[in-house]
N, C-alpha and C positions, 0 to 999 in steps of 0.2 A: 570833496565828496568821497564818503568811504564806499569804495569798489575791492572787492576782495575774489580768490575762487570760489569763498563762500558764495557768492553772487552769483560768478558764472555756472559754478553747480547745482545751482537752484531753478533754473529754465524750465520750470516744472509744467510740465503739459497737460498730467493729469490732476487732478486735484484729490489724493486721499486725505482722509480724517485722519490720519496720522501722521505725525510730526508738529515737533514744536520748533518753530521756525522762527528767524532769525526775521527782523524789518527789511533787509536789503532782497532777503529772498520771499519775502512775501510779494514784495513789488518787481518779480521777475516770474511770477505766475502767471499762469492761462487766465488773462482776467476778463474774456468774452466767458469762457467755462463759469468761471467766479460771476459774472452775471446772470447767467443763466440759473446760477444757486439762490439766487436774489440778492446779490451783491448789488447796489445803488450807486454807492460813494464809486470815485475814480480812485484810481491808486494814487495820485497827489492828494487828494483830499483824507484817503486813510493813512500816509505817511509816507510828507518827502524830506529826503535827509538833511537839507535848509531847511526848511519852513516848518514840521511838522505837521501834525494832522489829527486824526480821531486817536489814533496810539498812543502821542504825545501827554494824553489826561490820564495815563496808568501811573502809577506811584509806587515804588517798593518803601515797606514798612515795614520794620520790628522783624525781616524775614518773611511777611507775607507780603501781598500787593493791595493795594488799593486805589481811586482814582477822583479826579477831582469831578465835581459834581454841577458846582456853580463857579462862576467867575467870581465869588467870595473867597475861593480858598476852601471849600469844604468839600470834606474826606468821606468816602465810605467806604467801610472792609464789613473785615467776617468782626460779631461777635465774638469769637473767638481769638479772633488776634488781640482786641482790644482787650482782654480779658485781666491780664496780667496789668493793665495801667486801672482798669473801674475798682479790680480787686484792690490795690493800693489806694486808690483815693475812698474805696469802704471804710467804716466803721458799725461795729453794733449797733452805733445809735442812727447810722447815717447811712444805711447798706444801700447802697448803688448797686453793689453785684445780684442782691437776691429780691429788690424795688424797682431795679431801674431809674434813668436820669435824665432827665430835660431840662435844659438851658433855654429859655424862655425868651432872653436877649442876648446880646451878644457879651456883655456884662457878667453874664451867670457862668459864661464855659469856662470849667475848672480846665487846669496845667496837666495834663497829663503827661502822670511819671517814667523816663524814659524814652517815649515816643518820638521817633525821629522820621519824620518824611524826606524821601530822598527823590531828588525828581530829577530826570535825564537830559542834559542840553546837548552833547554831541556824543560822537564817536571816530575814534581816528584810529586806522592800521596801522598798526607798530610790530608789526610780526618784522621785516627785515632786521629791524634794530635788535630787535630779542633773536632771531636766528643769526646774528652777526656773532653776539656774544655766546651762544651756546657752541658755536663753531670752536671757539677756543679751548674746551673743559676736557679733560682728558679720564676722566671715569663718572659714574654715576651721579656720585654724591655732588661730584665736584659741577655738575651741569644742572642740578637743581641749584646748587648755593650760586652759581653766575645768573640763573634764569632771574632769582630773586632779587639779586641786587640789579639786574639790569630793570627790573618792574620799579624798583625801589628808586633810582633813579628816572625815569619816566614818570611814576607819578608826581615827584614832589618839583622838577619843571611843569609838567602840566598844573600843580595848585598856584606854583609862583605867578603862572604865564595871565591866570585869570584870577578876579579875584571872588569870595562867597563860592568858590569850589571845591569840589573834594572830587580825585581821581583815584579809578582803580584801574587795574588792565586782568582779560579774563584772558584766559586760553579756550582755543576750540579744537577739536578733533588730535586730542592726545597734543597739542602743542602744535601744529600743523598754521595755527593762525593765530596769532593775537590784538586784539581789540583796548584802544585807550579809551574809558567812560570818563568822562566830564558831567558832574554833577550837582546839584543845589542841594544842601543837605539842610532840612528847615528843622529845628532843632526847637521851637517855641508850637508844640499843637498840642489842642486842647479839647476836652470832650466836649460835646454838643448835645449826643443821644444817645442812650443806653437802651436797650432796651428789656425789663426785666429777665432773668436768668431764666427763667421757667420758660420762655418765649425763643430767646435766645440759645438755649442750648437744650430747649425740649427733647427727649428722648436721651439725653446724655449720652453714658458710654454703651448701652445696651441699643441703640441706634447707630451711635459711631460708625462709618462706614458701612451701613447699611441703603436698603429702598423694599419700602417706598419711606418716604423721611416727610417731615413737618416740622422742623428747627427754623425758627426765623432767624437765622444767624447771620446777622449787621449792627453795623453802630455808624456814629458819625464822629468824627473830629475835625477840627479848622485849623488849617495851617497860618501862622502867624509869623514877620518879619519886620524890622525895624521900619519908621517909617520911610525912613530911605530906599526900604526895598533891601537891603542889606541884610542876610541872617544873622540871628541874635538870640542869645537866650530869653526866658522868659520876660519880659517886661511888660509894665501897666500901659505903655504910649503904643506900643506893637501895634500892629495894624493888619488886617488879613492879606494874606499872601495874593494877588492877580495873576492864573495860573494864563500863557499863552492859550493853552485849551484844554477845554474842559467836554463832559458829555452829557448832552438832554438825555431827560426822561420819556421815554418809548411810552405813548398813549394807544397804542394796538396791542394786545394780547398775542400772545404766541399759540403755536399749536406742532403736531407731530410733521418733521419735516422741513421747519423752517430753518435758515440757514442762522448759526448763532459762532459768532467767533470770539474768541477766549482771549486775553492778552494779560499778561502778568509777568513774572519770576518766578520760574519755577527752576526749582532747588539743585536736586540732581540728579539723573540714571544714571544707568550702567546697561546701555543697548548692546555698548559693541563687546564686555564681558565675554570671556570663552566658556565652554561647557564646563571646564573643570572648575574655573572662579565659583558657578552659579550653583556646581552642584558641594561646595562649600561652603557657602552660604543660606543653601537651603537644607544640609545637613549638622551642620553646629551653631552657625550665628545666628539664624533667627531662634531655634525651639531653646538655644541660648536665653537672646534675649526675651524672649517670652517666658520663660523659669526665673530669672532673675528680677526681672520690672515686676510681674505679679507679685512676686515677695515685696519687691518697696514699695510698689502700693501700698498692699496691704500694711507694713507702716504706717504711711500718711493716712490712712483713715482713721485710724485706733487714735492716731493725735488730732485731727479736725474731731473727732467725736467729743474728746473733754471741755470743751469750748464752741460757742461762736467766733470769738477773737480769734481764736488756733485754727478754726475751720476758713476762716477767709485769711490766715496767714500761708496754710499751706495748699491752697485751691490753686493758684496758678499751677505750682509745679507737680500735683496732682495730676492735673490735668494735661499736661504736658506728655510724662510720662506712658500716662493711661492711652494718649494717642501712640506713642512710640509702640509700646505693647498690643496693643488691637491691628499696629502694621505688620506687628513680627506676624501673629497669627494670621492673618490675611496674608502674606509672605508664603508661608507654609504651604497655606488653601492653596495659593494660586499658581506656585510654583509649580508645584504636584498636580494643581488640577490642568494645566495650560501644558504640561510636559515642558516647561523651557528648556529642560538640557538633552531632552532627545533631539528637540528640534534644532540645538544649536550644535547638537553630534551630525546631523544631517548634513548641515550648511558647514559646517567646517571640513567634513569628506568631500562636499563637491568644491570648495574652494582651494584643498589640497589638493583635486585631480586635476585641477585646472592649470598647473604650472609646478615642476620642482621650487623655483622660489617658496612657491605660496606656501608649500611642503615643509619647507623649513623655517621659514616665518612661523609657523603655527606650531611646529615641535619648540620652537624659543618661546612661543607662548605660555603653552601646556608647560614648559620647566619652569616657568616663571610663576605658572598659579601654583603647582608644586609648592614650590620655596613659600611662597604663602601660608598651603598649607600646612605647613609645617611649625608652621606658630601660629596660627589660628586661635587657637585657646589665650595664650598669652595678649594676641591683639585682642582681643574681645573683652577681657578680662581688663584689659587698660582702659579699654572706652569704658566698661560699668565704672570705671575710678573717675573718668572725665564727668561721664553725666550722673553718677552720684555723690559728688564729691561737696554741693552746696549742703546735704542733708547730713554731711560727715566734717563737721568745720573742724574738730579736733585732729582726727588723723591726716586731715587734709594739711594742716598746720606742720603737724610731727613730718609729711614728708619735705614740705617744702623747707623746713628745718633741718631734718638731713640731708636734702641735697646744699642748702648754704655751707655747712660745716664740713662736706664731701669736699667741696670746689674748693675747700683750704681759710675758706673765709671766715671771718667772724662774727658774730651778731652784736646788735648794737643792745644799748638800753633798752630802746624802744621798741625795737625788735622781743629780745625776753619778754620785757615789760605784755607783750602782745601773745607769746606762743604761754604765757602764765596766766594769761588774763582771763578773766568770767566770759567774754565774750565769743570763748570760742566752746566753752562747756554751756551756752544756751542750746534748751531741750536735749543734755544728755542723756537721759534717761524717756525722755519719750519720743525722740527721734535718734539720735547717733547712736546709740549703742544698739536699738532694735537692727537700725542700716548697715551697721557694721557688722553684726549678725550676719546677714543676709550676707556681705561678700565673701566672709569668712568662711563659711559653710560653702558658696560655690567654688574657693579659691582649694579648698579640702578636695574636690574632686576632680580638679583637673588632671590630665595623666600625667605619669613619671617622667616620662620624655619632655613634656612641655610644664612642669611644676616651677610657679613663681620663687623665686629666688625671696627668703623670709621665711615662708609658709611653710618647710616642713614641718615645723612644730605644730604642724595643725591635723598630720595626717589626712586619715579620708573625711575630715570634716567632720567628724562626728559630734551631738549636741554637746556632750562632755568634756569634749576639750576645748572647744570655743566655750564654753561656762568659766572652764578654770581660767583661761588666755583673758577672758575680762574682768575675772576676779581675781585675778593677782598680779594684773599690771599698775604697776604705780602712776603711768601716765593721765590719768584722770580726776589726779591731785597738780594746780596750777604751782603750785611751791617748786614741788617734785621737778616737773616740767621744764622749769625757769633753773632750775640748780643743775640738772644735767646738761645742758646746751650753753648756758654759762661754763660749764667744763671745759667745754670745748670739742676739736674734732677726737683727740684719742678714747676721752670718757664715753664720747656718744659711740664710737665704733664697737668699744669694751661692753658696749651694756648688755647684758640679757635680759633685760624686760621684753617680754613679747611682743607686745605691742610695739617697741621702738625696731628689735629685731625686722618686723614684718613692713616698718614703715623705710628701714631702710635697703632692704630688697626690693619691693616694691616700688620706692622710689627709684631705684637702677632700672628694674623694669621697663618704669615710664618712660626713661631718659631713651633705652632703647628702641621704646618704642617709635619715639617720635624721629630716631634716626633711621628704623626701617620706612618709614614712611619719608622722609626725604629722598633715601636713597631709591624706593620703588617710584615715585613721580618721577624723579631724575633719570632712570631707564626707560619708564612710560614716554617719554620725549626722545627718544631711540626707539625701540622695538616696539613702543605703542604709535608711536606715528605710523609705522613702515606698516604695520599692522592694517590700521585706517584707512592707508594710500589703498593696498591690498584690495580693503573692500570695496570700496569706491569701484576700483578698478572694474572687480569681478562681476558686481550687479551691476554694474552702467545704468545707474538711475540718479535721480537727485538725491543727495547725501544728507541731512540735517544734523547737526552735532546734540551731544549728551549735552543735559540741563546742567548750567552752573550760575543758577541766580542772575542770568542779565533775561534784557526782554526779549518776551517770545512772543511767538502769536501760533493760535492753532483754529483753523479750519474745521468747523464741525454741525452738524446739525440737531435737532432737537429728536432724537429715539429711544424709542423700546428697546428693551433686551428680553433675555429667556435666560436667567442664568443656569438650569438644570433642564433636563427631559420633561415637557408636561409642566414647564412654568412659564406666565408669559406676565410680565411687569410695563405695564403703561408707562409712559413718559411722563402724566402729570399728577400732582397729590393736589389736594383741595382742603378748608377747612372741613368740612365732611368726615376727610380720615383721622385730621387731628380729633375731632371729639368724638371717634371713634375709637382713638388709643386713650382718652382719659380717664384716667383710673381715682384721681383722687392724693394717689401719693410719686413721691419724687421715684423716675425723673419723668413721668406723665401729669403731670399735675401743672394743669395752667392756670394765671392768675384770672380773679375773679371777675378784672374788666376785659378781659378776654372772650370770657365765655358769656357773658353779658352783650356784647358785640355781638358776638356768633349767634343768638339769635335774631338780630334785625341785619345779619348782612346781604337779604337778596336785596337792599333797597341800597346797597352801595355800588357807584361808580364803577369798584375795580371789578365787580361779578364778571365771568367771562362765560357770552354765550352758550360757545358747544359744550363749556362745561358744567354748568349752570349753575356756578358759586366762586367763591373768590378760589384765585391759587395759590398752591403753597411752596412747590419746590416741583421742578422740572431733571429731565435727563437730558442730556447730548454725548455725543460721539469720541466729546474732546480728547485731545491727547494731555495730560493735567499731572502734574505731581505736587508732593510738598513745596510750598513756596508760593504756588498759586490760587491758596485758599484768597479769598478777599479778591479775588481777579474778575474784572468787571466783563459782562457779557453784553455783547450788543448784537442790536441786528445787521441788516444791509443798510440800515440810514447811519449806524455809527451808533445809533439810540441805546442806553443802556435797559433790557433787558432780564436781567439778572446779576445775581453774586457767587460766584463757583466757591463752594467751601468744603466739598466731600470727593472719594470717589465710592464707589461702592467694593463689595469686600471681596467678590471675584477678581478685581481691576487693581488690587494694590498690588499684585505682582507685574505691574504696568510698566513697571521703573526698567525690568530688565526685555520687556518687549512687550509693545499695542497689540490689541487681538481683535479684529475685527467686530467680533460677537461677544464680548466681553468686556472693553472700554468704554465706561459708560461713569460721566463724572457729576457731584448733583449740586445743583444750584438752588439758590432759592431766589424765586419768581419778585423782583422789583411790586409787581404789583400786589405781594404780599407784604411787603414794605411798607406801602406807601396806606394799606389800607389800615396798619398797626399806628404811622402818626395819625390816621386819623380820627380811626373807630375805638381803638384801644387804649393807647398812650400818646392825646392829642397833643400836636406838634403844630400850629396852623401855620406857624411864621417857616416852617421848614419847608412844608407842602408849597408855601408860596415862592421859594428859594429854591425849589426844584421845579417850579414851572406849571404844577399842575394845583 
């Protein structure tokens, strides 16, 4: 049984809405108080660490969460998660993404590309073993590089030790604990239900993060394994996966107040961040990344707009993006609006008055976010490379080309053969050269002090010399390409071609980069432990650690907010308000048998009394970040609920601290689910498959 301090720290007596808690500490809660919320289940029944329970049916996917539904093996997330596998199984003639899709039998559900359900069977402490080894490291770097091999070693016993496993091990509280996952990873699922895009991601990005909302955003997929039970790739004999447990569908309606608890993967905070990290990130990296993502947007539209084909080639990572940028801004709002760094100036004065240690613990902090800042520009500047680097396949090539030729080494045939090849100059002219634009000009303004190594030939960015920098690099000819790297390493270092210039600075860059970040984890497990212990200490209350993708569960009810003076926001939407946002064109524009529905639906099942129409999407209290889009809601019976897939746009500055009157995360209401297979896009055999 895993027993940890995580555990003993969790004796939680009060029960707030905030915190994303760990299973061991959920079932060390006031659970006569958890009754009284309208909790039902016992704590065995919602999760024992043998047996399992209501928890047991959540599933991480794709980075989001989802959870099993029926003892068939069938999946439900966010439309949006599933987005990026309907997108790939589209075509013009065949569009799932902008039609939607129903599999009729079980015969019909398409492979869905990528899609990997990962579902949880144990967890075992392995913190001694990893603080045995870190005991030995004698500076920074060298305590991340033993931490990693000591994980690296732990996991690949724990895959031997079982077999259809896959193991990872997380850290919690700065390194203070670490956890072995033992895992199923179903690697054969396949779509079931789409349901069209219009529906699906009603209100687009001019909703994103907003309330009140009306996006039916779910889908279904079925997890499938050999018939042995054994995971396997896709195969015609496969058989649906028989999940231990799974979660009914909730036939009672909800209303404001009811107790709704969250369980998922959620991604990751930064709570215990100091004031000076927060107020670096809310003064360069987000209006950063909000300056930069706007501009590659706006790329990917100019190129979905020449095409259909193009328009559902570059939709996923449109989309992706478009979410990334509405967080910066939201980021911004909320940092500014929530004061985070006065309030964590507050709390760091009374934590320094409370002990000399704490005193100097916190000066080794504040030097430590310092040093940070002090290449801020340069790390932010390496993440635009990381997460734009699919829409840049050309220079992405030239650096990994210069760094092979750097390390001494030499490229093969096939290697040329590839950094010369058409395939990397696909849509150079309607995608990479605009996107390179775009870094170009921001890499122009970085300051003197922190100027990427390559780029000063770029000066302040100005259009004119990014014009000449791409009109007179040779690198855009595959010949060219393939004849200089065949040179070898002294021809590539000699070159003045700009473009190569920029790629092999930048490539140093990166390399840097990702050593500052070894080396800052590797001290985080020193001064960020001691840091933690600190707090712990000082508030004497139950501690929950920052999100890092394992499972969480969070405590919370169905509420209103106010998010300004003289504003007051219901907890629930209705089809009502959706045809009250319909305009006709994208992204308000619902399909035809929608609104056809919508006039006969008082005579449907799902109508909910006090509201006196079906509904569409609810609020709660939760405590929620990226990761736990698709994360199943249920009540006090375990019953599912809803599908948590937003927060609202005051609330995405959540990551660095829950705000009582401002955490508020949006779901969309199961029983507007279930009224779409029935009224809109009938589904009978699913409806019968979920019980109702």
């Amino acid at each position: 049984m895993l027993r940890s301090l995580l555990t003993v720290f969790a004796a939680v007596t009060l029960l707030p809405d905030e915190g994303q808690w760990l299973p061991t500490q959920v079932r060390m809660m006031d659970w006569a108080a958890l009754k009284e919320r309208g909790m039902e289940l016992t704590k065995d029944e919602f999760w024992h660490p043998e047996d399992g329970g209501v928890l047991s049916a959540t599933v991480q996917i794709n980075g989001c969460t989802a959870s099993f539904v029926s003892a068939d093996g069938l999946l439900v997330t966010n439309h949006h998660c599933g987005f990026g596998a309907v997108s790939a199984l589209s075509t013009p003639d065949a569009n799932y993404l902008q039609d939607g899709f129903t599999a009729a039998t079980r015969e019909q559900e398409l492979p869905a590309p990528d899609m990997v359900a990962t579902v949880l069977k144990r967890i075992e402490d392995v913190t001694e073993k990893i603080h045995a080894a870190q005991a030995e490291a004698s500076s920074d770097l060298e305590r991340w590089q033993v931490t990693q091999q000591a994980i690296a070693r732990l996991v690949a016993e724990g895959e031997r030790s079982e077999p259809n496993t896959k193991c990872s091990v997380a850290s919690f509280l700065e390194g203070k604990e670490y956890h072995l996952y033992y895992r199923t990873q179903i690697r054969d699922v396949r779509l079931v239900y789409a349901p069209p895009r219009a529906i699906g991601e009603f209100g687009g990005e001019v909703d994103n993060w907003e309330w009140p909302r009306h996006t039916g955003d779910f889908t279904f997929f079925r997890a499938y394994v050999a018939p042995d039970g054994s995971v396997s790739d896709h195969a015609e004999d496969n058989v649906p996966f028989r999940p231990e447990h799974f979660l009914k569908t909730a036939t009672q309606p909800i209303q404001e107040g009811d107790l709704a608890i969250i369980m998922g993967y959620p991604g990751s905070t930064q709570r215990y961040k100091t004031s000076a990290g927060v107020a670096t990130q809310e003064g360069y990296v987000f209006p950063a990344r909000l300056r930069v993502l706007t501009a590659a947007i706006d790329v990917l539209e100019r190129a979905g707009a020449t095409s259909e084909a193009k328009a559902l080639q570059v939709a996923s990572g449109k989309k992706r993006l478009a979410n990334i940028q509405k967080n910066a801004a939201g980021m911004i709002f909320g940092l500014k609006n929530n004061a985070v760094v006065a309030r964590k100036l507050r709390e760091e004065a009374q934590l320094a008055e409370a002990s000399a240690d704490n005193a100097a613990l916190l000066k080794e902090m504040l030097a430590d976010a310092t040093r940070e800042a002090d290449v801020i520009e340069k790390d932010t500047n390496m993440w635009f490379v990381a997460v734009l680097r699919d829409h840049m396949a050309l220079f992405n090539v030239l650096m990994q080309a210069c760094d092979a030729v750097e390390s001494g080494g030499r490229i093969s045939q096939r290697g040329l053969s590839m950094i010369g090849g058409a395939d990397v100059e696909q849509d150079l002219d309607l995608i990479q050269r605009p996107m390179l634009r775009v870094l170009l000009e921001e890499w122009g303004n970085v300051s003197e002090a922190q100027r990427l190594a390559g780029t000063e030939l770029l000066g302040a960015g100005d259009q004119a010399v990014v014009d000449t920098v791409l009109a007179t690099t040779q690198m855009f000819d595959g010949e060219q390409r393939k004849a200089l790297f065949a040179a070898g390493k002294d021809a590539v270092a000699a070159s003045e071609d700009p473009l190569v210039v920029m790629a092999r600075g930048v490539n140093r860059e990166y390399q840097q980069w990702l050593q500052r970040r070894r080396t800052r984890e590797g001290r985080k497990l020193d001064v960020g432990r001691r840091w933690i212990a600190a707090q712990e200490a000082f508030r004497g209350q139950a501690f929950y650690p920052d999100a890092n993708s394992t499972l969480r569960v969070s405590i919370a009810e169905v509420k209103s907010y106010e998010p300004r003076d003289g504003v007051h926001y219901k907890p629930q939407t209705t089809v009502a308000g959706l045809l009250q946002k319909e305009t006709g064109e994208e992204p308000f524009h619902n399909p035809a048998a929608l609104l056809a529905a919508a006039e006969n639906r008082m005579q449907s099942r799902w109508v909910v009394p006090h509201l006196g129409d079906v509904p569409v999407c609810f609020l709660t209290n939760g405590d929620t970040t990226g990761g736990n889009s698709g994360s199943p809601v249920v009540n006090g019976r375990g019953e599912l609920i809803g599908l948590n897939f937003d927060r609202v746009f005051e609330n995405v500055a959540g990551d660095f601290g829950w705000n009582p009157e401002r955490s508020r995360n949006v779901v969309c209401d199961f029983r507007y689910v279930l009224w779409v297979l029935e009224e809109v896009q009938p589904a009978p055999n699913l409806l019968a498959e979920l019980g109702v």
